[in-house]
N, C-alpha and C positions, 0 to 999 in steps of 0.2 A: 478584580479578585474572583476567581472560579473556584475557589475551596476554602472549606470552612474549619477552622483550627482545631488541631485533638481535642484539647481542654473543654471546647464548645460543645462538640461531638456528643461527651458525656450528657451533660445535662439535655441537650435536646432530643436525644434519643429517649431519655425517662421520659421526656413530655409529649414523645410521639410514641411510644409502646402506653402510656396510659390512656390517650385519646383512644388508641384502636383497641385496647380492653374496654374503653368505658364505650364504645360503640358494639362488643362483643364481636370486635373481627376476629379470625383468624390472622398469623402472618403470612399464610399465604394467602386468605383474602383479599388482605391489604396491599399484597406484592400482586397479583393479579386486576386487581384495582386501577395500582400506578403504573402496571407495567414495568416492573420492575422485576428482581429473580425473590424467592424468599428466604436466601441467603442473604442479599442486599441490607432487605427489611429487618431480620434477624440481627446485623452486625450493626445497623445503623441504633438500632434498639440498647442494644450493649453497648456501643462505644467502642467496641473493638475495631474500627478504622481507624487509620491516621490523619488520611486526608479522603475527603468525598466533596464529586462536583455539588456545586450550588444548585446545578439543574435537579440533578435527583433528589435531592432535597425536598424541594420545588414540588417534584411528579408527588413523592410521598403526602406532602402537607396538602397537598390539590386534593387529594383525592381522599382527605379525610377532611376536608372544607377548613381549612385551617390555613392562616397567611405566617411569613416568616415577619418579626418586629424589628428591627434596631434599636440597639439601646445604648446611652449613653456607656462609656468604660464603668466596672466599678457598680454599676445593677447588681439587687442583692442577686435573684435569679432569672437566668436565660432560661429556665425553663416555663417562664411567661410566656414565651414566645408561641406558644401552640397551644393555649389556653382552647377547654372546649365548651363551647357553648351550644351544640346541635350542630346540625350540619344542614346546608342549602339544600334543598331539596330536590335539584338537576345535578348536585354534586358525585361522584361517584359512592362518594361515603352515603350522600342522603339515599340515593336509590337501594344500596345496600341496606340500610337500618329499616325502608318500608318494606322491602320485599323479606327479609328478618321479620318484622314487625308483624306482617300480614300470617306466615305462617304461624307465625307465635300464638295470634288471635284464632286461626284455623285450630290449632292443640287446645289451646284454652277453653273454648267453646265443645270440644269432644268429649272432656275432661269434665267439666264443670255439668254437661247434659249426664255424664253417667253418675256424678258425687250428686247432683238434684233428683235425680231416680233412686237412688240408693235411699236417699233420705226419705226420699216421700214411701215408697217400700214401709220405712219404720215409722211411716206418719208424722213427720216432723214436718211445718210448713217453713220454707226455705226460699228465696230468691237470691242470684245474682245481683249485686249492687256495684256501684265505683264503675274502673275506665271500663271494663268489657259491656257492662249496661248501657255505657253513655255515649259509648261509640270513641271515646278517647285514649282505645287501649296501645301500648306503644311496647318496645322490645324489652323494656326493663318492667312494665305490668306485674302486677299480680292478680291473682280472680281474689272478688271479695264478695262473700258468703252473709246474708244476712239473715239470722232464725229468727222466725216469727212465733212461732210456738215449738218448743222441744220436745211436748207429745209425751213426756215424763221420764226422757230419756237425759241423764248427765251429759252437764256441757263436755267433760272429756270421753266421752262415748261419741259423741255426735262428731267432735275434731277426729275421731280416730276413723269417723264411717266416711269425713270429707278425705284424711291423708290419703284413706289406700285407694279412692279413686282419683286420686290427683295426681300418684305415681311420680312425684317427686316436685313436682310445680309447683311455685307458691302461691300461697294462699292467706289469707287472715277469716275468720270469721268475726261476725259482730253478735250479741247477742242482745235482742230488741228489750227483753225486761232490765239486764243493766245498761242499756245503754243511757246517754244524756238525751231528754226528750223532746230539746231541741235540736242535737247532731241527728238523732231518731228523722223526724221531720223533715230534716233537711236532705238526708239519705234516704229515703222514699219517694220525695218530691224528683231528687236530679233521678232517677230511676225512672220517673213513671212519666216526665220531661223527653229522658231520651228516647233512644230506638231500642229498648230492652232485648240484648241475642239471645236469652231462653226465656220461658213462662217459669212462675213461679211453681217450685214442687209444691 
């Protein structure tokens, strides 16, 4: 058998357009990736084939680290079949989500040294905390802000002085008087553990 039935098509296409959003490709990333066109990848996504070789397939799931399943007739869903769990890291997907990754951490760290200036400017004492301090920052990341002292300035004053130098990146801040005084503890300790990327404002 070299092709895979319409009705298949369907569902596996949902499970292979969610892998390559939940890895934030592009379709032509992903068609680039596999060597494939980004028509291919696009129509394989929708289901609008009728019949597609097994090979292409193949190249598609390859290169998003992902294997094809068999499953007995009568499985509630084939779209088990491209379940994502990360991708191998010599994968064409995994080298894609580091080098995604790495620049993500390059904006983060831009970003996060201008919102730590800003603050300190209005005397707020302020650190980086979470994956960008620990060195475990990845493509889905957020930078997290932890106030040490607010300097008398409203917590929504101080969110509004991290938004506009974050320019759109997400962020959470913590704030160390309500926080829990043991998550408190424990979020300063993996901080000052790790390789912290800025100094505190």
């Amino acid at each position: 058998m070299d092709s895979i039935p319409y009705d298949a098509v369907g569902s596996l296409g949902r499970a292979i357009g969610a892998a390559r959003r939940h890895a934030g490709l592009t379709k032509t990333a992903l068609a680039r990736a596999s060597g494939l066109s980004r028509l291919t990848v696009a129509q394989l996504e929708a289901g609008t084939v009728s019949d597609l070789g097994i090979r292409k397939v193949e190249r598609v799931l390859r290169a998003l680290g992902l294997a094809l399943r068999v499953e007995p007739a009568g499985a509630e869903r084939l779209a088990g079949v491209a379940r994502v769990r990360g991708a191998a890291e010599g994968s064409p997907l995994g080298r894609l989500m580091i080098a995604r990754a790495r620049e993500r951490r390059a904006r983060a760290l831009e970003l996060a040294g201008a919102a730590l200036g800003r603050l300190r400017k209005e005397g707020v004492s302020a650190r980086v905390v979470g994956s960008l301090a620990k060195g475990g920052f990845h493509a889905g990341s957020d930078v997290d802000y932890l106030i040490e002292d607010r300097a008398g300035l409203s917590e929504s004053r101080i969110v509004t002085i991290v938004e506009s130098a974050m320019r759109g990146f997400p962020f959470d801040v913590i704030f160390a008087e309500r926080a829990d005084p043991r998550l408190l503890e424990l979020i300063r300790e993996e901080a000052e553990r790790g390789a912290p990327a800025l100094r505190a404002a």
